[in-house]
C-alpha positions in Angstrom: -2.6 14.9 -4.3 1.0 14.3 -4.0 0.5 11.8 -0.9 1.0 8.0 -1.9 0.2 5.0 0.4 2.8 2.0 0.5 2.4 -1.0 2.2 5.3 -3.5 1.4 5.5 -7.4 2.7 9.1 -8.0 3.3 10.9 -12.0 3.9 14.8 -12.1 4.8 15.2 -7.8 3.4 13.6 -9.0 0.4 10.3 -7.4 -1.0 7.9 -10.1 -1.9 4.4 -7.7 -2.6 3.7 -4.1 -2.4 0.0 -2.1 -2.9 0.5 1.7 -3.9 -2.4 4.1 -3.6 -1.4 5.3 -6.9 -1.4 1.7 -8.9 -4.5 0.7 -6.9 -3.7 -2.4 -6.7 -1.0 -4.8 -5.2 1.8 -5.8 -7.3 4.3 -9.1 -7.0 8.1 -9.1 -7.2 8.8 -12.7 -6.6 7.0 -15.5 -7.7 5.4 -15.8 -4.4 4.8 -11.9 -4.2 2.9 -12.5 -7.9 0.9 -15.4 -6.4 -0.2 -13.3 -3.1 -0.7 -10.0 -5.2 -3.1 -12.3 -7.7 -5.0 -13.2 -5.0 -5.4 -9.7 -3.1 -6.4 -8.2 -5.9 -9.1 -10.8 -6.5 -11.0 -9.7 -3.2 -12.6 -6.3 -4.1 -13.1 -5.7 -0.3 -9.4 -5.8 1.2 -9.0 -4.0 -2.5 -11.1 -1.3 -1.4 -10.0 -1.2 2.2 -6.6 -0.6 1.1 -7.5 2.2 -1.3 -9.1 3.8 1.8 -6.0 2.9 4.0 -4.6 6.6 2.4 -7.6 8.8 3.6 -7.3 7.1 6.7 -4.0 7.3 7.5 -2.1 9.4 5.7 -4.3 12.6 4.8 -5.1 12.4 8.4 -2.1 13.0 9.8 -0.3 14.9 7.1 -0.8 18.1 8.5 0.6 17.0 12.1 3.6 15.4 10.6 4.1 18.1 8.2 4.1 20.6 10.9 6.9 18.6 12.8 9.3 18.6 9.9 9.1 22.6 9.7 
């Protein structure tokens, strides 16, 4: 439950969009980022594949990766 998935678009170190597992949804920090984020969010598909992106990635390996840090 505490396991969030981030998947941030970066241009020149500067972060233009971000979707957190948490929020659900992407979110937009430049005007470009807002523009990208408003249409991601449209397309309930990539929506829903991102939401799934945590199950598939990180709940499946968290047990390997915690293992490694102990």
């Amino acid at each position: 439950k505490d396991i969030e998935f981030i998947d941030s678009y970066y241009y020149n170190k500067l972060e233009l969009t971000r979707f957190s597992s948490s929020v659900g949804k992407f979110v937009g920090f430049t005007e470009y980022g807002v523009k990208n984020a408003a249409n991601w969010n449209k397309d309930a598909s990539y929506l829903s594949a991102m939401k799934a992106q945590k199950e598939a990635v990180c709940l499946n390996h968290i047990q390997i990766e915690y293992s490694n840090m102990l």
